[in-house]
C-alpha positions in Angstrom: -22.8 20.4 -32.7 -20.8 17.0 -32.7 -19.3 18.2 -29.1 -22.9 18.9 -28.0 -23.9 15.2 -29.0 -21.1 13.7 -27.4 -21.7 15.2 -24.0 -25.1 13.9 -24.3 -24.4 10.3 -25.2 -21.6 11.4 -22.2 -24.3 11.9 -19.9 -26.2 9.5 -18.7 -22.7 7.7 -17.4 -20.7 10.8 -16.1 -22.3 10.0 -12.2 -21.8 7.0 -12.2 -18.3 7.0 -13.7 -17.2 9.8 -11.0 -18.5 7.8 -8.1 -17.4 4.7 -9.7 -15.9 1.7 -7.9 -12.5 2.5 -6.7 -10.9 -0.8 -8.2 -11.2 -4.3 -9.4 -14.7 -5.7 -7.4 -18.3 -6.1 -7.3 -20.4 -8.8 -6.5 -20.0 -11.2 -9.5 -21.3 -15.1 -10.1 -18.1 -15.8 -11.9 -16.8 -18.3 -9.8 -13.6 -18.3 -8.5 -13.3 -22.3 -9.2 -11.5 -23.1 -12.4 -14.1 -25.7 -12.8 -17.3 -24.0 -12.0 -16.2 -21.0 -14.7 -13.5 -19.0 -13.3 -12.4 -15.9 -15.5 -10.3 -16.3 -18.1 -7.1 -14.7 -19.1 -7.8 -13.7 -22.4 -5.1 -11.4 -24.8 -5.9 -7.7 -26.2 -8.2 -7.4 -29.0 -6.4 -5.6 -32.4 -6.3 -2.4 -32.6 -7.6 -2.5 -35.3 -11.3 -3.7 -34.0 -11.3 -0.1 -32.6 -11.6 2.8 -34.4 -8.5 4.8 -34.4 -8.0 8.1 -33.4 -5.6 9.8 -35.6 -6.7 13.1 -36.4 -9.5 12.9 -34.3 -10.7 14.7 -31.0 -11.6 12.9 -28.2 -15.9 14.3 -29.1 -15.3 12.3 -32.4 -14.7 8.9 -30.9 -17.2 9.3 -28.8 -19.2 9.8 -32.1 -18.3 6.5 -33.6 -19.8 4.9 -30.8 -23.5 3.6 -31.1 -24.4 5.1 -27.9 -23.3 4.9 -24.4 -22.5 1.9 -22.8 -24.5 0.2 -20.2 -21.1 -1.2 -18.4 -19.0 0.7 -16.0 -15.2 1.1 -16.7 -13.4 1.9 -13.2 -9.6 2.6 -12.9 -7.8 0.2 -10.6 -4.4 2.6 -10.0 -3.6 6.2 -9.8 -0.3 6.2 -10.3 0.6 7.2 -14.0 3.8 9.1 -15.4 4.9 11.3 -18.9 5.5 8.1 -21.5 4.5 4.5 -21.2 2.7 3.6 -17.7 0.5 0.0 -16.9 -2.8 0.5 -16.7 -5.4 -1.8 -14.7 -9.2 -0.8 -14.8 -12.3 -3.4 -13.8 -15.7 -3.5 -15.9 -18.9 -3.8 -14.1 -22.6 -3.6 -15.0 -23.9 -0.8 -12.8 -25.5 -3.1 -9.9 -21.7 -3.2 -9.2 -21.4 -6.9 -10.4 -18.0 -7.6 -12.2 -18.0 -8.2 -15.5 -14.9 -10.4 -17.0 -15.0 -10.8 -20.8 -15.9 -7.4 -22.3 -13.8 -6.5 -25.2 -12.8 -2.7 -24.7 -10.4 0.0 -25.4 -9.3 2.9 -23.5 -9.2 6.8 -25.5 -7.3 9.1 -23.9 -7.5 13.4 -24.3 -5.5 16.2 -22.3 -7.5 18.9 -20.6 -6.3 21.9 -21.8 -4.2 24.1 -18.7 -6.3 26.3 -16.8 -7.2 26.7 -13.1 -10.6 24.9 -11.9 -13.7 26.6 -11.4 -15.6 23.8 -9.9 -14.8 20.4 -7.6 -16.4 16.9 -7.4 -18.7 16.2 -10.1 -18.9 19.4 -11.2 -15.1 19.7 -12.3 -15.0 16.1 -13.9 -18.1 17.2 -16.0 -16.1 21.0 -16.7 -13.0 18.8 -17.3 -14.5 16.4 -19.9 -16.5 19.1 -21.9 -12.5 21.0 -21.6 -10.8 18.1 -23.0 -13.8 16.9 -25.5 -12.3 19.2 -28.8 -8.5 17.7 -28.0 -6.8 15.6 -29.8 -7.7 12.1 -29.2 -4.9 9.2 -28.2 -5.7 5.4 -28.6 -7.3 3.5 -29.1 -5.3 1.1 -26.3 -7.3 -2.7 -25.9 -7.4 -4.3 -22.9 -6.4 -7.7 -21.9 -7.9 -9.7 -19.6 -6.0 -11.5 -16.9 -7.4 -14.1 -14.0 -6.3 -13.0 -10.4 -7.3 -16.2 -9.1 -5.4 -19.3 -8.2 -5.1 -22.7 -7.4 -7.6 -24.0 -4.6 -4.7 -24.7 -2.6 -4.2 -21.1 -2.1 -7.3 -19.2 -2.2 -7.5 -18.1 1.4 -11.0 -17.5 3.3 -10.5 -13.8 3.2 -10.9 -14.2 -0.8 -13.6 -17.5 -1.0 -16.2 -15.8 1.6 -15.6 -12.3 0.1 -18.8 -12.4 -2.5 -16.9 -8.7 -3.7 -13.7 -10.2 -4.7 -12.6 -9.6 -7.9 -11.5 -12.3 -10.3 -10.2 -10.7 -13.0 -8.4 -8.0 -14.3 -8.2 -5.4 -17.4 -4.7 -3.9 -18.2 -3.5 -2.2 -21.2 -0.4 -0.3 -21.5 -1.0 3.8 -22.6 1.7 6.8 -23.6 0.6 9.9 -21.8 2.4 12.3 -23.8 3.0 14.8 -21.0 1.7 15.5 -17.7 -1.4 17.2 -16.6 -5.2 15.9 -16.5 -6.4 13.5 -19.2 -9.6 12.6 -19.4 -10.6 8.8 -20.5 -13.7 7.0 -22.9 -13.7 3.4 -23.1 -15.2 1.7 -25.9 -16.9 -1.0 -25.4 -18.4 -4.2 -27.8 -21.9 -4.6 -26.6 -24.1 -6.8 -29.3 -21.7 -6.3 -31.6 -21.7 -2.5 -31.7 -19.4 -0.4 -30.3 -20.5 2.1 -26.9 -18.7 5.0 -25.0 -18.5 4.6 -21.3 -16.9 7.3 -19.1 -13.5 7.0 -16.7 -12.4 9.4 -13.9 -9.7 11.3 -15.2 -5.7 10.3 -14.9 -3.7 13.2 -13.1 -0.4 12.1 -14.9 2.7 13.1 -12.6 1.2 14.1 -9.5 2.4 11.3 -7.5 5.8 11.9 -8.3 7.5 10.8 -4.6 5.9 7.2 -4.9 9.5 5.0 -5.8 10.1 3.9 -9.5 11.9 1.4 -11.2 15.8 2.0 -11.5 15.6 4.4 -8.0 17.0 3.0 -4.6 14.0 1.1 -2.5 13.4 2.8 0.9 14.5 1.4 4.0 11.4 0.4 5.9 11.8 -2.9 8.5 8.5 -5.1 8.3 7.4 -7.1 11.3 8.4 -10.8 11.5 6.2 -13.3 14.1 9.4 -13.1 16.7 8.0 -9.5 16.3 4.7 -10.0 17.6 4.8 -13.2 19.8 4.2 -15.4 17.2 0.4 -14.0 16.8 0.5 -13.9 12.9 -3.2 -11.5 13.0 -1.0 -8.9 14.2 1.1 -9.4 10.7 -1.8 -10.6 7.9 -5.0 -10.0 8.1 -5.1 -12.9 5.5 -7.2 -15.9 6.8 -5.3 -17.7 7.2 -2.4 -16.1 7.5 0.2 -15.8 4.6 3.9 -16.8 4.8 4.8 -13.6 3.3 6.5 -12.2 6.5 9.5 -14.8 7.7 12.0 -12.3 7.6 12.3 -8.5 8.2 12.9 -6.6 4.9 15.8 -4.6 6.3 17.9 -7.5 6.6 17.7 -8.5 3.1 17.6 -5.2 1.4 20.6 -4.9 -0.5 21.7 -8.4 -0.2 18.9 -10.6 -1.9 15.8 -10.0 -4.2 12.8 -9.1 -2.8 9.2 -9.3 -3.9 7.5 -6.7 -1.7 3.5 -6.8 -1.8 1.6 -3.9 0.1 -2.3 -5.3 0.9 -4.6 -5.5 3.4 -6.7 -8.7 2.7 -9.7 -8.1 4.9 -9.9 -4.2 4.5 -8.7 -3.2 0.8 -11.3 -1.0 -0.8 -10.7 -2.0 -4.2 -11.6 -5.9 -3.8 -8.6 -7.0 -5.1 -5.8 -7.4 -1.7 -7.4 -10.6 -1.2 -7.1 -11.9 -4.2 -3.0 -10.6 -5.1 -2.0 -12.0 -2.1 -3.8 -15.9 -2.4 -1.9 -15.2 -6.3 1.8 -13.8 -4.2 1.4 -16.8 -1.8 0.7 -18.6 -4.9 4.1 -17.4 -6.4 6.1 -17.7 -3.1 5.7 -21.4 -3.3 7.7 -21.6 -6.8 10.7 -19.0 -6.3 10.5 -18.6 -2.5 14.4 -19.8 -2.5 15.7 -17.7 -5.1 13.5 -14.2 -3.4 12.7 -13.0 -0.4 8.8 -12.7 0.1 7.2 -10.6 2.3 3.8 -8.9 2.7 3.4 -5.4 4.1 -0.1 -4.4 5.7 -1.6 -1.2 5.2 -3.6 0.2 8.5 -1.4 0.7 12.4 -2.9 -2.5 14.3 -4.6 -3.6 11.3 -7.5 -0.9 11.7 -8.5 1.2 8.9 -9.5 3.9 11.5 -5.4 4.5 12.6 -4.6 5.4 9.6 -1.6 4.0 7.1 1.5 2.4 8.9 4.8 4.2 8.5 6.1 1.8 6.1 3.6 2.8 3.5 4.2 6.4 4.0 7.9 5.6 3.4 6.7 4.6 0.0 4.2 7.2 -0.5 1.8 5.3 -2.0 -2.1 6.4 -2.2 -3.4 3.6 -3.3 -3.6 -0.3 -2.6 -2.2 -2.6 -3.3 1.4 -2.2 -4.8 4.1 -4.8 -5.3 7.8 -4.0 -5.7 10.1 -6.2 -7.3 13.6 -5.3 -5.8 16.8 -6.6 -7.1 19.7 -7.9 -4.8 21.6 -4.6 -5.0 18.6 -2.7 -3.6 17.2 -0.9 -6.7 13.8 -1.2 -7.8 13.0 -3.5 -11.2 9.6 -3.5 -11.8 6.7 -2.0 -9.5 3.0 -3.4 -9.9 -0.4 -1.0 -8.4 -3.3 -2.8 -8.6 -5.0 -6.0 -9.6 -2.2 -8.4 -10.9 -2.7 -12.7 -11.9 -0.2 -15.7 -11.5 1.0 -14.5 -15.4 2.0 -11.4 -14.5 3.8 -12.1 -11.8 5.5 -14.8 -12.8 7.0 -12.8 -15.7 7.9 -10.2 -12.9 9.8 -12.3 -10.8 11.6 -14.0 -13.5 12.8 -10.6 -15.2 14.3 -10.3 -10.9 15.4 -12.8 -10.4 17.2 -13.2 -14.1 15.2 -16.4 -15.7 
């Protein structure tokens, strides 16, 4: 009976949820101007504002919520391992607007093993009513970090984009083991608790994408001697970043390296824009103690020639990624998704040993 209500309070969100933005975005009057109300970076709730879920199945905290949730919870990575992995999502009410101060945690459950029967939104609604009796993990809050930056260097491509996210939810889960997981947010919404519905995390199934501690591929990345000095070739920031003054193969192995894969103008999820204005940001503080350089996503800058070879050399299915590579060549930290000026900074310190 209890897993028969929770797939109905389930229900109204599990369409939306499987067609659910693909990252950080949505058109949002949070302004991107510190002055004007610009989102705020705001720290994790306690845990213990959540209900926990020892001994409980994933149907049963769906249970303690009032009802479902009139917010959308959308993934910003897809990218997760066995043990502790960063995890970015947006919040949005469903006319796609963003929504930056919700105070939510993330519930995880494993779907038992066994083959598929279905695909699309047919499987995630087999997968959740699989994984609904399972044991439930969490509850995991979210902070909330700003991804935007000082006027100075908040480029066109992120002012006139009306979709351009401005903050970003990240928490930090333990996926126990690999295999599909599905995911229930809860959400405070008049001071009650709701149950909103995630896509589910397929935990070690991008195993060739580089990790921390492993060797960083050898790509080379265009410089403007490269392209006759026509910097649109490079960025497809406007205007165009200084992310790209040398070529990375030259400094691999010999200095560190913050290495930012984004396409400003074409980035599905909303956020490219935004990382890069906070990486240019960033550039401007360390930029003689790192190299910076910014990696496009699309051959000639067009979505419709697919990925360059550089980002298949990283095998990466998602955008965008940062890679913070120390002098010897090794990765030290790796970043998919929406990231702010905070979390960066910490990043490149920890590289660059401050």
């Amino acid at each position: 009976m209890r897993r028969s209500r929770a797939l109905a309070a389930l229900a109204l969100v599990v369409a939306i949820a499987v067609v659910a933005f693909t990252g950080c975005g949505g058109d949002s009057d949070t302004s991107t101007d510190s002055s004007q109300g610009a989102a705020e970076s705001r720290p994790a709730p306690p845990k213990s504002d959540f209900p926990s879920a020892e001994g409980k199945t994933l149907a049963q905290v769906v249970e303690a919520a009032a009802g479902p949730s009139t917010l959308v919870v959308s993934p910003a990575a897809k990218v997760f391992y066995e043990g502790r992995n960063r995890y970015p999502f947006g919040v949005f009410e469903r006319d796609g607007s963003q929504v930056a101060d919700a105070k939510v945690a993330l519930y995880f459950a494993r779907v038992p093993l066994k083959k598929g029967t279905a695909a699309g939104t047919e499987r995630e609604k087999e997968a959740l009513e699989e994984a609904l009796d399972q044991p439930a993990v969490g509850p995991y809050p979210a902070a909330v970090e700003s991804i935007t930056t000082q006027p100075a260097f908040r480029a066109m491509t992120t002012t006139d984009d009306p979709d351009a996210a401005t903050a970003a939810y990240v928490t930090h889960v333990d996926f126990p083991e690999d295999g599909e997981w599905r995911i229930v947010a809860l959400i405070e919404e008049d001071g009650e608790l709701k149950s909103s519905l995630l896509p589910s995390a397929s935990v070690g199934a991008f195993a060739r994408v580089p990790r921390p501690g492993q060797k960083a591929p050898l790509i080379h990345t265009p410089t403007p001697e490269d392209v006759g000095g026509d910097l649109s070739k490079i960025t497809t920031r406007i205007p165009p970043d200084t992310q790209n003054e040398v070529d990375y193969a030259d400094v691999l192995g010999k200095e560190p390296i913050v290495l930012l894969f984004a396409t400003p103008q074409f980035c599905q999820s909303r956020v490219c824009g935004p990382v890069a204005d906070v990486t240019e940001q960033i550039k401007q503080l360390y930029g003689d103690k790192a190299k910076f350089i910014h990696m496009e996503i699309y051959n000639d800058n067009d979505p419709s020639k697919l990925v360059r070879p550089q980002v298949r050399a990283f095998h990466l299915p998602s955008e965008p990624w940062l890679f913070a590579i120390d002098q010897s060549g090794r990765i030290e930290a790796e970043i998919e998704g929406a990231f702010g000026v905070e979390e960066l900074t910490r990043t490149v310190k920890g590289l660059i040993g401050e």
